[in-house]
N, C-alpha and C positions, 0 to 999 in steps of 0.2 A: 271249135264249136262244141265237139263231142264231150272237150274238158270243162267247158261251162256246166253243158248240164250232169256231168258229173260230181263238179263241187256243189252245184246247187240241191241236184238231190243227197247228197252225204250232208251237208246243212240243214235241208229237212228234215230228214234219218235222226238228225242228233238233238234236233228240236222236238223230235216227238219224244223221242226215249227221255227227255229231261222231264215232260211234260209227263209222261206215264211211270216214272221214279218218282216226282214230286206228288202223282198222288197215289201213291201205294204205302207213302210216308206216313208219318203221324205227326199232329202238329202237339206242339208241346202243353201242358195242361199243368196249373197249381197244383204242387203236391204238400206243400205245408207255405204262409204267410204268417208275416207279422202286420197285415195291413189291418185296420180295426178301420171301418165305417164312420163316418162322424168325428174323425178323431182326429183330420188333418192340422200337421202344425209345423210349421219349420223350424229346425232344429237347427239350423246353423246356415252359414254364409260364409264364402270365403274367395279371395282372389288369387291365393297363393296355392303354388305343391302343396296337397297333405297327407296325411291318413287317419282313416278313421277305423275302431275297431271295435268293434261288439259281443261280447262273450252272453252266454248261456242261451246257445243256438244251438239247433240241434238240427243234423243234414239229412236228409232222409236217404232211404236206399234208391238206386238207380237218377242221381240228379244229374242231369246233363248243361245247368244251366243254371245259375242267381240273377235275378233282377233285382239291382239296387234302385232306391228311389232318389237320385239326384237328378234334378234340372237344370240344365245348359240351353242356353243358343247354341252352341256351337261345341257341344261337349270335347273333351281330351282323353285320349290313350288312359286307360283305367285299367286296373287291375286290380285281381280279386284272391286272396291269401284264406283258406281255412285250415284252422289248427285245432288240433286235441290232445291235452298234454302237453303241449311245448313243442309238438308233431307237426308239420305240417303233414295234411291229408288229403288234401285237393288245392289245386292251383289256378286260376285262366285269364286271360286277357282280352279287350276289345281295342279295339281301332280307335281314334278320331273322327273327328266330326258328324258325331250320332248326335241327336236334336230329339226334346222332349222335357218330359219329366222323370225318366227312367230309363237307365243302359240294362242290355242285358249281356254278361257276360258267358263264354262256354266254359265247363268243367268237364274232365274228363270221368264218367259215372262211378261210383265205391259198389261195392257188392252188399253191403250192409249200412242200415240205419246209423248213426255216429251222435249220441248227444253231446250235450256239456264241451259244444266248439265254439270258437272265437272265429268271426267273419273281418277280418282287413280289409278295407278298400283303400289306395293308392290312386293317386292322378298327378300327374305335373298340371302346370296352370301358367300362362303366357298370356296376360290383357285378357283377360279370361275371365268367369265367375262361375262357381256355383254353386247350388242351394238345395241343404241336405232335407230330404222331406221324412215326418215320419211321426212319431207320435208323445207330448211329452209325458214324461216320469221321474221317479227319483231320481238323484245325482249315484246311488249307488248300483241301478242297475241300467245309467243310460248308458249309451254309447260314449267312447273317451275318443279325444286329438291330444296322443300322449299320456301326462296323466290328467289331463283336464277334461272332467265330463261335458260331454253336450246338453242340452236342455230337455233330449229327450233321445230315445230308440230310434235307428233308423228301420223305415219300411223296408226289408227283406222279403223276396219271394222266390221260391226253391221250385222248380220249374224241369219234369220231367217228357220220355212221349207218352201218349192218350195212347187209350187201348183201341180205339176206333183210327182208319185212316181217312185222308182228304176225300178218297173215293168215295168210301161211304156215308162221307155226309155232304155228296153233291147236289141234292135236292134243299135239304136245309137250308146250306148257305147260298144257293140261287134263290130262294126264298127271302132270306134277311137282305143281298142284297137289290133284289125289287122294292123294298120298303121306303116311304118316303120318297117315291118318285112322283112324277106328274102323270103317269101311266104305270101304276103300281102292278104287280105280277112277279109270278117264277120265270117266267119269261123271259124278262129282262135280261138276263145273264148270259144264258146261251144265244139270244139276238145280236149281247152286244160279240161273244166270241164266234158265231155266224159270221159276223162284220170284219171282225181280225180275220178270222180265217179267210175269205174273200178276197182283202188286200193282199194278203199274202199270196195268193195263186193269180193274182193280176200282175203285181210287181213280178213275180217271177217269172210270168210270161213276156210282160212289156222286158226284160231284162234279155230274154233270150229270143224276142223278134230285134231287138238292137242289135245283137252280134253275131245276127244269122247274117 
């Protein structure tokens, strides 16, 4: 019995500390885009492995992160190449089966700005498809598959942390999400994790009245 509630409180313990790490963090914020407003347009489609590469980009200092704009049902293992000068200068990769209209990958951060780089994106593809989003332009400076231009730029967005943490903007987003409710309020948020919290000290009691 005594080991029950011993794993159970070292569960708790590890559940808060995750809970009070993730908001001391910083959630990641735009540091430079290629997204332009009004300008959506798909630049390509494909079913097969490919890559796609786009030169005269430029990385900012401390990115810890690209968002490419492709769309999958069911996206594939993607990986992300930038080069300067023929250099590769940052590298990173995601997983499978991310869903949307945009993966984000990790980079591990540069200390300095880096212009005039070429961004690689890489997938395999298995009964698969997907669709490059982004904006068209000339064949000279869109994005190429090989040496063949696409129809237009892919959406790029270079994706650092915010100088604010999750903590400090606990009021805001308890705010944004009461919006659009049927009983709108700041409220709503900490009611609903009032509620989480609750179950969790019942289940853990009904847990440990069963193996007393």
């Amino acid at each position: 019995m005594r080991s029950v509630r011993v794993a159970l409180a070292a569960g708790l313990t590890l559940l808060i500390c995750a809970l009070v790490l993730t908001l001391l963090g910083s959630p990641l914020t735009v540091a430079s885009t290629d997204k332009v407003r009004g300008a959506e347009a798909q630049i390509a489609s494909t079913t097969r492995g490919t890559t796609y590469c786009q030169g005269g980009e430029t990385l900012p200092q401390g990115t810890t992160a690209i968002r490419v704009w492709l769309d999958a049902a069911a996206g594939p293992r993607v990986s992300v190449v930038v080069s300067a000068g023929g250099r590769t200068i940052a590298h990173g990769e995601r997983g499978s089966v991310w869903i949307g209209g945009s993966v984000t990958v990790p980079l591990a951060p540069l200390p300095r700005t880096v212009s005039g780089t070429t961004v690689c994106v890489s997938f395999p593809l298995h009964d698969e498809s997907v669709v490059v989003q982004g904006r068209t332009s000339s064949p000279a400076v869109a994005a190429r598959e090989g040496q063949q231009p696409l129809s237009g730029r892919i959406w790029i967005d270079y994706l650092r942390p915010g100088t604010r943490s999750w903590l400090s903007m606990v009021t805001e987003v308890a705010r944004r999400m009461g919006l659009g409710r049927a009983s709108a309020g700041t409220w709503v948020a900490p009611a609903a994790l009032a509620l989480v919290a609750a179950a969790l000290v019942l289940a853990s009691r009904l847990l440990i009245k069963e193996l007393a």
